[in-house]
N, CA, C and O of each residue as an XYZ file, in Angstrom:
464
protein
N     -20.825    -33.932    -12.913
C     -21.492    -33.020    -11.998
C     -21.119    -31.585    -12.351
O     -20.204    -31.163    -13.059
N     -22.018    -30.983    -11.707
C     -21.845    -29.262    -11.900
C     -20.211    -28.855    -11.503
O     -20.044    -29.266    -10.355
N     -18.988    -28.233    -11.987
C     -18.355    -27.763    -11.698
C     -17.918    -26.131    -12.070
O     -18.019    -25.866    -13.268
N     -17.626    -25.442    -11.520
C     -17.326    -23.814    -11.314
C     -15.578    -23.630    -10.786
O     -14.994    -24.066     -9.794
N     -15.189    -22.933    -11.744
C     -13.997    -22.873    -11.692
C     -13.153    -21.063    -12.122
O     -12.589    -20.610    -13.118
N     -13.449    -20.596    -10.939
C     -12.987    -19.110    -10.875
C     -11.509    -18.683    -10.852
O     -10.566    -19.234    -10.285
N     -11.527    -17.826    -11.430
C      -9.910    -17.193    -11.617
C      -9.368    -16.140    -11.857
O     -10.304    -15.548    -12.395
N      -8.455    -15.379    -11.862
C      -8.097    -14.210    -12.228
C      -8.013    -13.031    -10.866
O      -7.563    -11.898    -11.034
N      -8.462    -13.469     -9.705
C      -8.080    -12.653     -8.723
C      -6.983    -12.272     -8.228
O      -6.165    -13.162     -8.456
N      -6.344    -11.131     -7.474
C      -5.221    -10.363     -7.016
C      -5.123     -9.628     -6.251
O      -6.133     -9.511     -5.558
N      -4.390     -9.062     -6.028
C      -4.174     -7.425     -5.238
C      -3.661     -6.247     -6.417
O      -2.580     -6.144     -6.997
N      -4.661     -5.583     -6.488
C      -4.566     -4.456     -7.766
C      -5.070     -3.179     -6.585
O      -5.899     -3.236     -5.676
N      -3.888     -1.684     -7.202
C      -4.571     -0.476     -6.575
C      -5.578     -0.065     -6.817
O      -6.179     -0.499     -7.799
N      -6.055      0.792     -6.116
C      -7.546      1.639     -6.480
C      -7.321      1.944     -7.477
O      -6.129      2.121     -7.727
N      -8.282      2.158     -8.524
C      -8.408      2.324    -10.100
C      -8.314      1.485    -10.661
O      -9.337      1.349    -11.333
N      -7.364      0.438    -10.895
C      -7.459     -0.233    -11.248
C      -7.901     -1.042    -11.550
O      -9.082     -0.960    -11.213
N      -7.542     -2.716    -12.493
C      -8.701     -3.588    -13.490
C      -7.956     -5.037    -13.014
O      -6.833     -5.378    -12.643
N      -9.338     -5.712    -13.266
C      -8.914     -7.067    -13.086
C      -9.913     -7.594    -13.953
O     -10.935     -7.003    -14.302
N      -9.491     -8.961    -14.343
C     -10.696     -9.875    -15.328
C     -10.943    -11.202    -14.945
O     -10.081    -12.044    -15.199
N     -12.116    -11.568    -14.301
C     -12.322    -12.433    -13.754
C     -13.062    -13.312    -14.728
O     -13.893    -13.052    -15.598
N     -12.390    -14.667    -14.230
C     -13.099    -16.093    -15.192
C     -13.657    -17.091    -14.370
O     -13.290    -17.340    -13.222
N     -14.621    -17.693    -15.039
C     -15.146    -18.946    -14.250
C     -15.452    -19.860    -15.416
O     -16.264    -19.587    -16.300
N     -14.564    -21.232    -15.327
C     -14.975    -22.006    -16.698
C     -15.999    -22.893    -15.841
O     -16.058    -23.015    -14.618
N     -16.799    -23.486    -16.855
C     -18.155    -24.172    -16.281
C     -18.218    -25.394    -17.250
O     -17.908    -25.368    -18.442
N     -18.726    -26.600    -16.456
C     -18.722    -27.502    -16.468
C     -20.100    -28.609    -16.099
O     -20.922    -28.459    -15.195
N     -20.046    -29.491    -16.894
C     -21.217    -30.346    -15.804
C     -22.848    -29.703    -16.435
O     -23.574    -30.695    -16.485
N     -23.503    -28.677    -16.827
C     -24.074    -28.782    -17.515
C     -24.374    -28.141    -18.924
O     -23.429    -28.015    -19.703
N     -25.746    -27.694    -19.329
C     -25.393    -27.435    -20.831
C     -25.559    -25.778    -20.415
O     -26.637    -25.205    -20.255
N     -24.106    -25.124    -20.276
C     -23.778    -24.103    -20.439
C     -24.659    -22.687    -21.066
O     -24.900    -21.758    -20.295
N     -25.010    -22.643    -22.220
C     -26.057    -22.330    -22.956
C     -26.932    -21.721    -22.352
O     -26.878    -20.516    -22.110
N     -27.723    -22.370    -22.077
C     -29.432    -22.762    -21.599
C     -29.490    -21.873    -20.385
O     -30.636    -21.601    -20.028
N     -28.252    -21.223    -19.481
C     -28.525    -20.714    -18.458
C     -27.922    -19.446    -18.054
O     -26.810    -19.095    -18.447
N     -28.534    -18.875    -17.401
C     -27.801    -17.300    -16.886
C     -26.735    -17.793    -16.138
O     -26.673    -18.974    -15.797
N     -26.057    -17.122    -15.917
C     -24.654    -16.671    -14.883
C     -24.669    -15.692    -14.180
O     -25.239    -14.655    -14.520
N     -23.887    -15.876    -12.795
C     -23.767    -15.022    -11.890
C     -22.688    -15.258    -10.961
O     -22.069    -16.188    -10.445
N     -22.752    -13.744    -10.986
C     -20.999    -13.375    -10.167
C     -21.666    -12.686     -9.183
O     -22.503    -11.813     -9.408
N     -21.159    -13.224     -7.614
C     -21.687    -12.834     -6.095
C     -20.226    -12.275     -5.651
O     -19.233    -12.553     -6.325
N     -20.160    -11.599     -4.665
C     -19.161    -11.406     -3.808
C     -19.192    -11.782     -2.333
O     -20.128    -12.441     -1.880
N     -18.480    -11.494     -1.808
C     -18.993    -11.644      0.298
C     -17.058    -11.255      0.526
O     -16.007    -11.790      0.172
N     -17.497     -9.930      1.379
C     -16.550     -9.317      1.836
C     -16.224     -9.629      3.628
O     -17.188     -9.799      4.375
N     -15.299     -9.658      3.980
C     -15.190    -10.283      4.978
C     -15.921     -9.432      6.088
O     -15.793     -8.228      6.307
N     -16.915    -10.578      6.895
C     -17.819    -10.177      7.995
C     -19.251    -10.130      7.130
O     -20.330    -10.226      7.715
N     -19.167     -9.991      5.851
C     -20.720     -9.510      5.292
C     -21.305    -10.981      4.986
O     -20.719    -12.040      5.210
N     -22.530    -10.825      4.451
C     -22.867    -11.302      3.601
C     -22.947    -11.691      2.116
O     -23.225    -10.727      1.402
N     -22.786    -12.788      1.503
C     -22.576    -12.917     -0.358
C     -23.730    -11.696     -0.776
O     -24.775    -11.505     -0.153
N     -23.333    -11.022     -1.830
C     -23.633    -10.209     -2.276
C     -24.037    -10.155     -3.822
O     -23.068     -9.702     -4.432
N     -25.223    -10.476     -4.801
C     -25.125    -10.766     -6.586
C     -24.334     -9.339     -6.728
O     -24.651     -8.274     -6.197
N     -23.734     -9.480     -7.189
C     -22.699     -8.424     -8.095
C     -23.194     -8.083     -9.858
O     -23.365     -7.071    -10.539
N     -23.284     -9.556    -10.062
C     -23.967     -9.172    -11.669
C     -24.282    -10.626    -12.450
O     -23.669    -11.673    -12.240
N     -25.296    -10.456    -13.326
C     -26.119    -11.755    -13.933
C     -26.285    -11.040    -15.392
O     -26.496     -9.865    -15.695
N     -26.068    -12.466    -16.334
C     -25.420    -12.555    -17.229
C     -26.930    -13.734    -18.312
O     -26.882    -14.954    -18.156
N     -27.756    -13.282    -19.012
C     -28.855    -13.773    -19.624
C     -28.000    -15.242    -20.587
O     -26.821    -15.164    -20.932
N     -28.910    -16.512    -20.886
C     -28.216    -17.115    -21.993
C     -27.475    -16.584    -22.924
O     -26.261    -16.792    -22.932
N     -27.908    -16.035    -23.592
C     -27.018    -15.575    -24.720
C     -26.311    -14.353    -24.610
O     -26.026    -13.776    -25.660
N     -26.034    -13.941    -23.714
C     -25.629    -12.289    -23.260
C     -26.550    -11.003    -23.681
O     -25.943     -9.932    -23.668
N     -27.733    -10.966    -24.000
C     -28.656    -10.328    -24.181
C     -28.560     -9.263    -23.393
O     -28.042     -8.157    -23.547
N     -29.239     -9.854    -22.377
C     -29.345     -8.720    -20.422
C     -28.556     -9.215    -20.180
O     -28.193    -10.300    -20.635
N     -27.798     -8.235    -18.984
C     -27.091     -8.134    -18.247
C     -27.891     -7.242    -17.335
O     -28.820     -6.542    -17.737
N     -27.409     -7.316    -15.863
C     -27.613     -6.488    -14.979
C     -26.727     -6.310    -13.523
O     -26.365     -7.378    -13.030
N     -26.473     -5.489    -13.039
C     -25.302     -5.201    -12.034
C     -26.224     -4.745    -10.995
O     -27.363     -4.288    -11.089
N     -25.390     -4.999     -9.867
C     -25.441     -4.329     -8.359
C     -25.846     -2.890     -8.756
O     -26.184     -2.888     -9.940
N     -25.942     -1.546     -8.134
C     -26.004     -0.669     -8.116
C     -23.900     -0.127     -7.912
O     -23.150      0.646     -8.508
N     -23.785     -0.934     -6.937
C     -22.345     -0.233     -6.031
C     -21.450     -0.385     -7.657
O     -20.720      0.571     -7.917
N     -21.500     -1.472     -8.645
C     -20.751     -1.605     -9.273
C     -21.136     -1.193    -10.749
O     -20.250     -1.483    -11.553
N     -22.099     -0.668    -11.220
C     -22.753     -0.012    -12.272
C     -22.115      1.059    -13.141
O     -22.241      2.255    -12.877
N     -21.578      0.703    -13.954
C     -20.656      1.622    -15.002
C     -18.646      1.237    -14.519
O     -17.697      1.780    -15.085
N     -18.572      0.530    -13.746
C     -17.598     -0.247    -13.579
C     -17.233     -1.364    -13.794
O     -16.053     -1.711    -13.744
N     -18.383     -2.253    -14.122
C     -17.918     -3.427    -13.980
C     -18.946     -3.964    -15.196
O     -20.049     -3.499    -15.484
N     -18.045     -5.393    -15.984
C     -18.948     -5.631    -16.769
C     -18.752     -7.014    -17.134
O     -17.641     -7.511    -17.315
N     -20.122     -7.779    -17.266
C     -19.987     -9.089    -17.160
C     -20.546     -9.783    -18.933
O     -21.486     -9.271    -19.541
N     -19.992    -10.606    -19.309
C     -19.889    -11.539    -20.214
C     -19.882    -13.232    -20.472
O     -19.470    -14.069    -19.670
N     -20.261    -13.400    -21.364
C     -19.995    -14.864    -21.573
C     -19.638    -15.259    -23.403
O     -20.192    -14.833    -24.417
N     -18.080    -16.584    -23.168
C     -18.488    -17.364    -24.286
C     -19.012    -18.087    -23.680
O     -18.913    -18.496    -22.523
N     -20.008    -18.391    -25.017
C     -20.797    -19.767    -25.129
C     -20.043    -21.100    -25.447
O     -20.244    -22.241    -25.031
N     -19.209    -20.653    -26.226
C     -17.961    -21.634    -27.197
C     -17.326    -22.381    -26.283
O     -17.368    -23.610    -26.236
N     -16.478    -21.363    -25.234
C     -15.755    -21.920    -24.069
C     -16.112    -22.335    -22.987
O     -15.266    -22.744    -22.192
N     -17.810    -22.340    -22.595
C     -18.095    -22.417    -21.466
C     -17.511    -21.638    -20.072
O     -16.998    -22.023    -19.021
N     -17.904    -20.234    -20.699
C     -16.809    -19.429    -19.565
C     -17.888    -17.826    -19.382
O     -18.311    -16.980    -20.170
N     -17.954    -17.991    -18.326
C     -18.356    -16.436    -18.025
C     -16.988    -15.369    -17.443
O     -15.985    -15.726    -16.825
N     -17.331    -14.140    -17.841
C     -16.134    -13.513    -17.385
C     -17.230    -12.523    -16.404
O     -18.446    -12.486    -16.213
N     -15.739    -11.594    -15.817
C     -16.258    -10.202    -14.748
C     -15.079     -9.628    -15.320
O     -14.128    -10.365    -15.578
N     -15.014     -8.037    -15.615
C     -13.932     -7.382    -16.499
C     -14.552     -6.136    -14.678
O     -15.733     -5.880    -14.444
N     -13.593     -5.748    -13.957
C     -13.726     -5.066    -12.931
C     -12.787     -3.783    -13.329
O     -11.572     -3.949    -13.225
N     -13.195     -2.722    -13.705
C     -12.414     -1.213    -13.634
C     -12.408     -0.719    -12.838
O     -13.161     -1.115    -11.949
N     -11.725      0.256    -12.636
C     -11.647      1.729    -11.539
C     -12.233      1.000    -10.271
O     -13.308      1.306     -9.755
N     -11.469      0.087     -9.871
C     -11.381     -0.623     -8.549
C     -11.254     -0.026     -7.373
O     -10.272      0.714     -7.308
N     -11.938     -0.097     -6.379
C     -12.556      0.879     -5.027
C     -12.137     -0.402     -3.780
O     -12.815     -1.426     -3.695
N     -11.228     -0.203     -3.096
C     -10.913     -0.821     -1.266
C     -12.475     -1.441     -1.565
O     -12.555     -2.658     -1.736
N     -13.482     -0.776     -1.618
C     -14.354     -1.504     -0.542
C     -15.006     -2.882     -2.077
O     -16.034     -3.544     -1.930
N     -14.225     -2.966     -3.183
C     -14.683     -4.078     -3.866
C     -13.886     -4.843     -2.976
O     -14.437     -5.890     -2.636
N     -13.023     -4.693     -2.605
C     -12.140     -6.196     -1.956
C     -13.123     -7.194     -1.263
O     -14.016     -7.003     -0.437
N     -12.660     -8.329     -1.880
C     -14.040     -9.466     -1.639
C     -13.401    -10.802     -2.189
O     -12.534    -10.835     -3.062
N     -14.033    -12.061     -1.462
C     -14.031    -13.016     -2.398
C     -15.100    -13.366     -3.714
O     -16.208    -13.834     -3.448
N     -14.788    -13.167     -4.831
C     -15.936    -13.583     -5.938
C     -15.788    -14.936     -6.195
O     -14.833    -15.712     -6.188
N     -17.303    -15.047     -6.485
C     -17.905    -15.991     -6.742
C     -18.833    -16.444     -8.054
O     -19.960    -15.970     -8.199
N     -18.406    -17.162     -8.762
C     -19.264    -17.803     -9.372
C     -20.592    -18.952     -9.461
O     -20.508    -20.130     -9.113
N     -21.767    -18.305     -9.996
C     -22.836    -19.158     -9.395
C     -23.771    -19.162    -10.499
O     -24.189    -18.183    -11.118
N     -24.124    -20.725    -10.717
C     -25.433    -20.988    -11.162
C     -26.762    -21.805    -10.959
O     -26.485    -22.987    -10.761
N     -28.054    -21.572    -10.945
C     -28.833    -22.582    -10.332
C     -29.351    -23.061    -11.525
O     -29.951    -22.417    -12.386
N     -28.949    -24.764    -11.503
C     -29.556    -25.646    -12.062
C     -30.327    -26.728    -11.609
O     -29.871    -27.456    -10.727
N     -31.543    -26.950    -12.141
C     -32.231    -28.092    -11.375
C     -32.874    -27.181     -9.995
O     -33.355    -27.601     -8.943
N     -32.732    -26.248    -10.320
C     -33.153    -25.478     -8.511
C     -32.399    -25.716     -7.505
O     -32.853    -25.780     -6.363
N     -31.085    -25.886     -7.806
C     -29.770    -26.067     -6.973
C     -29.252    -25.082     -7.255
O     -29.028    -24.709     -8.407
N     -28.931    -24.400     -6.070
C     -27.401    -23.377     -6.176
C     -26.016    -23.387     -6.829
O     -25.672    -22.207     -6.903
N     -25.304    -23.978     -7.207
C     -23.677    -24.154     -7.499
C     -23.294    -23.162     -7.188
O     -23.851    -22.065     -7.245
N     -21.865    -23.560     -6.667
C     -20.944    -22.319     -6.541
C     -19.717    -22.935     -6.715
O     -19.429    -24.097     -6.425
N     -18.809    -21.833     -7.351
C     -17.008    -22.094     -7.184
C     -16.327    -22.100     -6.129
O     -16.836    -21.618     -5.117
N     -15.094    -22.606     -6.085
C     -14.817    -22.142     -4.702
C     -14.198    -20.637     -4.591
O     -13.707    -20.577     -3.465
N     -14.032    -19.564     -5.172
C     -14.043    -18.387     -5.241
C     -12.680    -18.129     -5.943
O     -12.031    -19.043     -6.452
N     -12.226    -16.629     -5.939
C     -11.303    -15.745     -5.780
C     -11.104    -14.820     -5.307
O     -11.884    -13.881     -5.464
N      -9.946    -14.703     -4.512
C      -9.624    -13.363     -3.875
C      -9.187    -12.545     -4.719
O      -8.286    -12.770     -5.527
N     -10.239    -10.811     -4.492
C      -9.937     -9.653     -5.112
C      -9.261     -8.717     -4.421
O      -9.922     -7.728     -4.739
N      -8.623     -8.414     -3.880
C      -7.708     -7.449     -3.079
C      -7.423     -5.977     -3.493
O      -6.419     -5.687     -4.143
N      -8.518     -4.880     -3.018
C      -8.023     -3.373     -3.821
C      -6.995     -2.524     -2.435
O      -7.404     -2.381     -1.283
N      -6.149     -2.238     -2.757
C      -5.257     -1.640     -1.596
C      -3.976     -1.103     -2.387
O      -3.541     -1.493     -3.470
N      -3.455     -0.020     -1.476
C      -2.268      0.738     -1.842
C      -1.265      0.319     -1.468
O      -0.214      0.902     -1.735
Protein backbone atom coordinates (compact mmCIF):
# COMPACT_ATOMS: atom_id res chain seq x y z
CA UNK A 1 0.00 0.00 0.00
CA UNK A 2 0.73 3.68 -0.41
CA UNK A 3 3.11 4.71 2.38
CA UNK A 4 4.53 8.47 3.22
CA UNK A 5 7.09 8.84 5.54
CA UNK A 6 8.12 12.53 6.65
CA UNK A 7 11.07 13.78 8.50
CA UNK A 8 13.44 16.26 9.39
CA UNK A 9 11.26 18.61 11.50
CA UNK A 10 12.35 20.85 14.68
CA UNK A 11 12.46 23.97 16.45
CA UNK A 12 14.91 26.26 14.43
CA UNK A 13 15.11 30.38 14.96
CA UNK A 14 13.80 32.82 12.59
CA UNK A 15 16.16 32.71 9.63
CA UNK A 16 16.90 29.85 9.79
CA UNK A 17 16.90 26.24 7.60
CA UNK A 18 15.52 23.03 7.86
CA UNK A 19 15.35 20.02 5.21
CA UNK A 20 12.49 18.15 5.05
CA UNK A 21 12.09 14.39 3.73
CA UNK A 22 9.37 12.15 2.86
CA UNK A 23 10.46 8.59 1.63
CA UNK A 24 7.63 7.02 -0.49
CA UNK A 25 6.52 3.85 -0.89
CA UNK A 26 3.73 1.61 -2.28
CA UNK A 27 3.69 3.07 -5.66
CA UNK A 28 5.73 3.73 -8.82
CA UNK A 29 7.32 6.81 -7.48
CA UNK A 30 8.29 8.21 -10.91
CA UNK A 31 5.11 8.56 -12.69
CA UNK A 32 3.88 11.18 -10.13
CA UNK A 33 4.07 14.75 -8.76
CA UNK A 34 4.67 15.43 -5.09
CA UNK A 35 3.43 17.62 -2.62
CA UNK A 36 4.27 19.26 0.53
CA UNK A 37 0.97 20.86 2.49
CA UNK A 38 1.19 22.46 5.82
CA UNK A 39 -1.83 23.21 8.51
CA UNK A 40 -0.86 25.50 11.26
CA UNK A 41 -2.64 25.16 14.32
CA UNK A 42 -6.46 26.34 14.13
CA UNK A 43 -6.03 26.70 10.15
CA UNK A 44 -6.56 24.85 7.51
CA UNK A 45 -3.87 22.29 5.36
CA UNK A 46 -2.35 24.57 3.21
CA UNK A 47 -0.20 23.18 -0.60
CA UNK A 48 3.04 24.75 0.24
CA UNK A 49 4.73 23.32 -2.93
CA UNK A 50 4.40 20.57 -5.89
CA UNK A 51 7.07 18.91 -7.35
CA UNK A 52 6.43 17.61 -11.46
CA UNK A 53 7.68 13.74 -12.27
CA UNK A 54 10.86 14.39 -13.10
CA UNK A 55 11.51 17.73 -11.27
CA UNK A 56 10.88 19.78 -14.31
CA UNK A 57 8.10 22.33 -12.60
CA UNK A 58 8.01 23.13 -9.51
CA UNK A 59 5.71 25.58 -7.98
CA UNK A 60 5.27 27.23 -4.41
CA UNK A 61 2.68 28.98 -2.28
CA UNK A 62 3.15 32.63 -2.75
CA UNK A 63 3.94 33.07 1.38
CA UNK A 64 6.96 30.76 0.69
CA UNK A 65 8.41 31.82 -2.82
CA UNK A 66 12.16 32.45 -2.96
CA UNK A 67 12.46 30.60 0.41
CA UNK A 68 11.70 27.49 0.07
CA UNK A 69 12.55 24.83 -2.35
CA UNK A 70 11.27 21.55 -3.23
CA UNK A 71 12.94 18.43 -4.93
CA UNK A 72 12.98 14.92 -5.69
CA UNK A 73 15.24 11.66 -6.07
CA UNK A 74 13.81 9.45 -8.28
CA UNK A 75 16.57 6.78 -7.25
CA UNK A 76 15.51 6.98 -3.56
CA UNK A 77 12.01 7.44 -3.75
CA UNK A 78 12.19 10.61 -1.72
CA UNK A 79 10.91 14.06 -2.12
CA UNK A 80 12.58 16.73 -0.14
CA UNK A 81 11.44 20.57 1.24
CA UNK A 82 14.93 22.55 1.83
CA UNK A 83 13.02 25.62 4.09
CA UNK A 84 15.39 28.98 4.48
CA UNK A 85 15.10 32.22 6.24
CA UNK A 86 12.39 30.65 8.42
CA UNK A 87 9.46 33.10 9.61
CA UNK A 88 7.19 32.17 13.32
CA UNK A 89 4.37 32.14 11.11
CA UNK A 90 5.95 28.90 8.92
CA UNK A 91 5.50 27.00 12.20
CA UNK A 92 3.22 24.18 11.07
CA UNK A 93 2.82 20.58 10.79
CA UNK A 94 4.15 19.43 7.13
CA UNK A 95 2.89 17.17 5.21
CA UNK A 96 3.53 14.97 2.61
CA UNK A 97 1.01 14.13 -0.13
CA UNK A 98 0.25 12.28 -3.17
CA UNK A 99 -2.87 11.40 -5.24
CA UNK A 100 -2.86 8.13 -6.72
CA UNK A 101 -5.66 6.30 -8.26
CA UNK A 102 -7.65 9.63 -7.34
CA UNK A 103 -6.89 8.99 -3.71
CA UNK A 104 -5.32 11.46 -1.50
CA UNK A 105 -2.27 9.90 0.64
CA UNK A 106 -0.83 11.54 3.28
CA UNK A 107 2.11 11.08 5.94
CA UNK A 108 1.58 11.35 9.20
CA UNK A 109 3.48 14.73 9.28
CA UNK A 110 6.26 16.78 10.96
CA UNK A 111 6.51 19.31 13.34
CA UNK A 112 8.25 22.62 12.14
CA UNK A 113 8.69 24.94 15.03
CA UNK A 114 10.16 28.71 14.12
CA UNK A 115 10.66 30.56 17.58
CA UNK A 116 13.31 32.39 19.64
Amino acid sequence: QVRLVESGGGLVQPGGSLRLSCAASGFPFNNYAMNWYRQAPGKGRELVATITTFGRSTNYADSVKGRFTISRDNAKNTVYLQMNSLKPEDTAVYYCNVVFYLTNYWGQGTQVTVSS
